[in-house]
C-alpha positions, 0 to 999 in steps of 0.5 A: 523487518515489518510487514506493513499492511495497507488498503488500496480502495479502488470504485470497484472494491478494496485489496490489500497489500503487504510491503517489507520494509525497515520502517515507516517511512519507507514502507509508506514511499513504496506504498504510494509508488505502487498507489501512483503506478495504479492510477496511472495504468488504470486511470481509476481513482484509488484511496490508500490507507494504512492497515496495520504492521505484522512483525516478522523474523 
């Protein structure tokens, strides 16, 4: 599996989030899911951008 890396900046500052995943695509879905989830809970506008990818056993 690879650990991808992406960057959610919101207007109050910028966070990491890692998402297991088999490939890109499927990492990007969950990435914008949890993007989708946050600007709708907190009404905020967030930006996300990919980080980079850390391989793992």
């Amino acid at each position: 599996m690879k650990e991808y890396i992406f960057l959610l900046k919101e207007s109050v500052g910028t966070r990491e989030i890692k998402i297991l995943a088999s490939g890109m695509m499927e990492a990007f879905k969950k990435a914008k899911e949890f993007r989708n989830n946050l600007v709708q809970n907190s009404q905020l506008n967030v930006d996300l951008m990919f980080k980079g990818v850390v391989y793992t056993d």
